[in-house]
N, C-alpha and C positions, 0 to 999 in steps of 0.2 A: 165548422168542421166539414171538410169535404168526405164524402159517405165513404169513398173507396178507403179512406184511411181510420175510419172509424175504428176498426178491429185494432190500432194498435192502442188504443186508452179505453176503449169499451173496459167495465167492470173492473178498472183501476182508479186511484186516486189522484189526482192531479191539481196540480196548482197554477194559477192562471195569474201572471203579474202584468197591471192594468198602469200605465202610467195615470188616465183621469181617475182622480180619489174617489171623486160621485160612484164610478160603478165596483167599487169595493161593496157599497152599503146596498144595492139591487135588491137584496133578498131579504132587505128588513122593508122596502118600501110597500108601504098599501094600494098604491094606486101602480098601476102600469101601463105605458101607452103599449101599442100594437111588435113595435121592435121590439121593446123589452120584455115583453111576453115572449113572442120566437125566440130569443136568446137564453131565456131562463128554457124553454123547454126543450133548446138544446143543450145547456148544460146539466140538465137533470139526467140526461142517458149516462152521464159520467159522474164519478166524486169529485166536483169541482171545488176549490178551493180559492177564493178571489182576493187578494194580497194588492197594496196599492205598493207600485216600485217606482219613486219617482225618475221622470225621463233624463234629467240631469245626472241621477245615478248610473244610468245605463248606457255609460260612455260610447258603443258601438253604433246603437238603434239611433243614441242621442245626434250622434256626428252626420248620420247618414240622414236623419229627417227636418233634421236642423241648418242645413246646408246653404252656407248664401252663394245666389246664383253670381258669377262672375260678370258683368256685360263683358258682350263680348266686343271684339276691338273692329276697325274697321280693315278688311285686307283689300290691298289694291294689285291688279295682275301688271307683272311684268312683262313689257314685250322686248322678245330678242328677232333682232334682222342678222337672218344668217348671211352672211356675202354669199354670189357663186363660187370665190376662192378659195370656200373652207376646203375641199377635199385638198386641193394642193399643198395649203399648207400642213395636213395632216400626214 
């Protein structure tokens, strides 16, 4: 959470949908490495609530993160020979 926007979920409840399931369960685990520390103790400033939504469910996020890249095609430049008679014939 960027600080400047903190004020708008400070001292509210909220709900946080995670597509990986793993970190649904965070706050039952015993151990914690060094990330998952910082992250619980930035979710602590808030009433966070961690829901697992899977990402196939979430058609939008789904499409845009899922995205197969196209190759792309090879372009070849065209050369045009103007004549000096263009202006005449124009």
């Amino acid at each position: 959470m960027q600080n400047e926007k903190r004020h708008y979920l400070y001292g509210t409840k909220c709900i946080v949908f995670t597509d990986p399931k793993s970190l649904q369960h965070i706050l039952n685990q015993k151990e914690l490495n060094m990330r998952q520390r910082r992250w619980l103790e930035l979710l602590s400033d808030y009433g966070c609530e961690i829901l697992y939504h899977p990402g196939k469910a979430n058609i939008v996020a789904d499409a845009l993160s899922r995205k197969e890249w196209i190759k792309s095609s090879r372009v070849q430049a065209l050369v045009m020979t103007i004549g000096s008679n263009l202006p005449k014939q124009i």
